[in-house]
N, C-alpha and C positions, 0 to 999 in steps of 0.2 A: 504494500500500500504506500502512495505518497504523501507526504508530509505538508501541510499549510506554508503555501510560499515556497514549495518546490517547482522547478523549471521542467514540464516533459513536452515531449512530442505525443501528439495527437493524430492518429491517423492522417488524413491530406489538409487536417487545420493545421498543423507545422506545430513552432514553437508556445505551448501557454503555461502560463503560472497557475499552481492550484491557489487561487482566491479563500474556499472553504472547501471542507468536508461539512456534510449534511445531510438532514434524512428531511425527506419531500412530503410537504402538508396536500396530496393530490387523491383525490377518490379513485383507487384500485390498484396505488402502489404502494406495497407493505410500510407499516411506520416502521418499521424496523431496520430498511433500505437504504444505506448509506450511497450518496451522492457526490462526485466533484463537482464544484464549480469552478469551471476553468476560464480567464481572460486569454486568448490568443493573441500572442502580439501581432497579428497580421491586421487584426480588427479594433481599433481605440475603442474602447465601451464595448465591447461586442463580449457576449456570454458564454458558455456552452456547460449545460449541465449534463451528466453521464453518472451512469451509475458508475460504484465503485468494482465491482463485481464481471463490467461489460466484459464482455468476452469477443464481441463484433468488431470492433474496433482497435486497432493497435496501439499502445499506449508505452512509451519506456522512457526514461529519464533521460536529459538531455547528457553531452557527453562530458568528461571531466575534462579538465587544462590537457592534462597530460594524454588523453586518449585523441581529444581534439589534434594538439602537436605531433600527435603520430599518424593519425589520418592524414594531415597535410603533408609527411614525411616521404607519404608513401603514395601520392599523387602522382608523381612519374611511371607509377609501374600499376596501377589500375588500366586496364585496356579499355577501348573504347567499343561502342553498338554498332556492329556495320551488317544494317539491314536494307537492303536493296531496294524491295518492294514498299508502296510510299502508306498502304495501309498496314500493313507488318510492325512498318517499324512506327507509325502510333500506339498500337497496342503495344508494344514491347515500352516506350516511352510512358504509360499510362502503369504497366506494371512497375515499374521500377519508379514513380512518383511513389506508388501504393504501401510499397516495400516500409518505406519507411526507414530507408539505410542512409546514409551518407555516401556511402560508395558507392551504389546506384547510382544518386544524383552527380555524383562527377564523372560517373559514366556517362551522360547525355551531356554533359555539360563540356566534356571533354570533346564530345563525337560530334555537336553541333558546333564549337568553336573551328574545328578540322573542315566540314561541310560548309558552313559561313566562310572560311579563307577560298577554300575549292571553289567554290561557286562564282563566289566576289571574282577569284582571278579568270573563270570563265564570263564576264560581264553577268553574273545574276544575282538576283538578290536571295537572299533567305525565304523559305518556305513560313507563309502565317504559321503554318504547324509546328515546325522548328523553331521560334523565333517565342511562341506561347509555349513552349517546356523549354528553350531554355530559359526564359527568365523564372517559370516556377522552378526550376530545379537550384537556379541560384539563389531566391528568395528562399527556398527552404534553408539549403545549406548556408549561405551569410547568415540566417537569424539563427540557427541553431549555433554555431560557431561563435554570434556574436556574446553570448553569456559567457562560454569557460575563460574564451581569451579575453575579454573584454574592448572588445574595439569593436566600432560602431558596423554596422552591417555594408554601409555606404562605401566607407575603405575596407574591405575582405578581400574585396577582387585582387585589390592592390596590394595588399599584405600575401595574401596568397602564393601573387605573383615573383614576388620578394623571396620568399622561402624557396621554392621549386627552383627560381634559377641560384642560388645559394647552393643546394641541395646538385646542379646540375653543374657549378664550379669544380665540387667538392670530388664528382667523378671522372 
């Protein structure tokens, strides 16, 4: 169970703080039925109550300092999605939102910065499709990341960017 004013992720709501634990005043759900009430940082004021017990829904604690600085350590040698067919690789992009991992998402995020250069040096632009998961994918990942390490979501990319070529010196 989480603890009041702990940091998880939320199935595809991303990052939220548990606000309260609670049991729900509603006709035909047990008093006895403990509840979160979670803020999502993606939504100012925005709600989300869940019981505590949900099983539907994926829910895990956001990452530590140190778990985070090894995820980014290890962003060079995460491989990338390379799906051909242009409805495939939505679905495949939709599972790996759903996953709920970090590595998934720098999987897509990785695969469409590669397809965004490709395309760009063929005069085209980005696919709406590609262009709406990767910015979900990087919204996930900059706000989950932005708790352990403490830096603002806004610079992630940048800090990111920082470490990886640091990390690609070092080899």
């Amino acid at each position: 169970m989480f603890e009041k004013g702990e940091y998880i992720v939320y199935g595809t709501s991303g990052v939220c703080q548990v606000e309260d634990i609670t049991t729900m005043d509603m006709k035909g759900v047990p008093r006895d039925r403990l509840f979160y009430v979670l803020n999502p940082s993606s939504q100012k004021g925005g709600k989300i109550f869940t019981p505590v017990d949900n099983g539907k829904t994926y829910m895990r604690p956001v990452l530590t300092q140190e778990e985070a600085s090894k995820l980014i350590d290890e962003i060079p040698k995460i491989e990338e999605l390379w799906i051909a067919n242009e409805k495939l690789r939505e679905n495949q992009y939709k599972e790996c939102m759903k996953s709920c991992d970090c590595k998934e998402w720098i999987k897509i995020i990785k695969t469409l910065y590669l397809r965004k250069r490709t395309r760009s040096a063929q005069g085209k632009k980005i696919t709406s499709t590609d262009e709406k998961y990767l910015r979900m994918a990087e919204d996930y990942l900059y706000s989950e990341l932005e708790i352990p390490l403490g830096i603002p979501k806004e610079k992630m990319e940048e800090y990111i960017g920082e470490q990886v070529r640091k990390l690609e010196v070092k080899e």
